[in-house]
Structure formats: structure tokens, C-alpha cells
C-alpha positions in Angstrom: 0.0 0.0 0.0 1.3 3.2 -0.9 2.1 6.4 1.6 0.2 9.7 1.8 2.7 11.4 0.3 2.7 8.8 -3.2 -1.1 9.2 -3.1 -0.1 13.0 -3.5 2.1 12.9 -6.1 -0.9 10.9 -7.8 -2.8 13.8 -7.8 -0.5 16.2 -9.1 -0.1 13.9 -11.8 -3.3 13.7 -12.4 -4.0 17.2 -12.1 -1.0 18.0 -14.6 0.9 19.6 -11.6 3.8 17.6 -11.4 6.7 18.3 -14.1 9.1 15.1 -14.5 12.5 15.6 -15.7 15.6 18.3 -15.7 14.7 19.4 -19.0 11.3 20.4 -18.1 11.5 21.6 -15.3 14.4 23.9 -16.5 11.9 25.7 -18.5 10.0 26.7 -15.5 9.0 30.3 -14.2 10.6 30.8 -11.2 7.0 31.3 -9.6 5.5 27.4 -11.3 7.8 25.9 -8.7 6.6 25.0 -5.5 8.7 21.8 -4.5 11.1 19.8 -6.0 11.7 15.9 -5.5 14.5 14.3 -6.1 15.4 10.5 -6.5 17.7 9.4 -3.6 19.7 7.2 -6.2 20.8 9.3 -8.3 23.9 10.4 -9.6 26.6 12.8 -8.5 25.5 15.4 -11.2 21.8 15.0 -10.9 22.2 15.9 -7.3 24.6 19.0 -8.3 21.2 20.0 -11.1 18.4 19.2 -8.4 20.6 22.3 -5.7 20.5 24.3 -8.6 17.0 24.2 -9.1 16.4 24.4 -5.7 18.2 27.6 -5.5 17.2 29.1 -8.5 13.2 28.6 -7.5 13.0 29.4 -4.0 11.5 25.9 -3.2 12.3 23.0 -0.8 13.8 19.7 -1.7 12.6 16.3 -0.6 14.6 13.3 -1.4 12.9 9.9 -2.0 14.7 7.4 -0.6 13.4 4.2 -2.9 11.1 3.9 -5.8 10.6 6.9 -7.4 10.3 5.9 -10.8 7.5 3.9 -9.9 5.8 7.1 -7.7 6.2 9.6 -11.2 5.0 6.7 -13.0 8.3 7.4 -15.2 11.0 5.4 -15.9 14.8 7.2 -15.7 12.9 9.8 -14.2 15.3 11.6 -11.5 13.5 14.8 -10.6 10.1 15.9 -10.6 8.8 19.5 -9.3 5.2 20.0 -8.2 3.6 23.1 -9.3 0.5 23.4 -7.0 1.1 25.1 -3.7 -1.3 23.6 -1.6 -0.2 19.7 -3.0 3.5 21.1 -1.9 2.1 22.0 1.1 0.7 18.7 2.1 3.5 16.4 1.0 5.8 18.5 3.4 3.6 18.4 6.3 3.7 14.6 5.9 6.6 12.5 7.8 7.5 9.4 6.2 10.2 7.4 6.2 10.6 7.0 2.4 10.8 10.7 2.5 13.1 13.1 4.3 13.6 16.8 3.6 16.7 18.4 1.8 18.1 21.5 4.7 21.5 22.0 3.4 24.9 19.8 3.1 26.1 16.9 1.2 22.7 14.9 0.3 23.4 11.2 1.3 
């Protein structure tokens, strides 16, 4: 069974909310971004991309420890930023294992 937080996700991607991939999202107003998360497994450089977005919109990182592809129902999908406030809003009030929030330093 899946946890809140997936279940949100669900409906950002079914409301057309949720943005999947670097490319996309870097094409983003800096206002469209409300929260960025980030695959746990990824690499060096992704991580380096996913600060840089972070920084550049003003928004809060979560990192998803396992299964991500299958949460953004993409495959090689790395990043994904949700574009409705009050969906950013929930996810981060939720605390979950799977899920832990970025606050600054090397991301593990």
C-alpha cells in the first residue's frame, strides 16, 4: 500500500501539476515551482542540477529514498517538481520514512 505522500504525487499527476525531468522543469517560471523531489539514487551530477534548481526557485527539496520511478510513474525519471502550492504543502507536512527533507549539506 502506498504512503500519503505517493497518493499525492498521484494527484499532481493527475492534475497536470507535477513536471518530470531536468529538461522540463528547467523551463519553468521561477513562480510554477513550488517543491522539488528528487530521486535518492541518483547520480553525483543530478544531485549537483536538483541544488541548482532548488536555489534558482525558491522551493524545498525532498529526497525519495526508494522507488521513485514507480511514484512519477516514469521510468529514468530523476527529478520531478510539483507546481501546486497547496499539494507542496501537504507532502511536506507529511513524515514518512521513504521521504526526508533536503536543509542543506552533502545529500546522502
Amino acid at each position: 500500500m502506498g504512503s500519503k505522500i505517493d497518493t499525492y504525487i498521484g494527484f499532481c499527476i493527475k492534475a497536470g501539476k507535477l513536471v518530470r525531468g531536468s529538461g522540463a522543469i528547467d523551463t519553468l517560471k521561477r513562480s510554477d515551482v513550488k517543491l522539488l523531489i528528487m530521486d535518492g539514487t541518483c547520480a553525483k551530477n543530478s544531485r549537483r542540477l536538483a541544488l541548482k534548481f532548488c536555489n534558482r526557485f525558491h522551493c524545498p527539496l525532498i529526497i525519495c529514498q526508494e522507488g521513485f520511478e514507480r511514484i512519477v510513474n516514469r521510468p529514468d525519471c530523476r527529478l520531478a517538481a510539483v507546481k501546486d502550492e497547496q499539494l507542496a504543502k501537504a507532502i511536506l507536512a507529511c513524515d514518512e520514512e521513504n521521504y526526508r527533507l533536503y536543509t542543506g549539506g552533502d545529500i546522502l
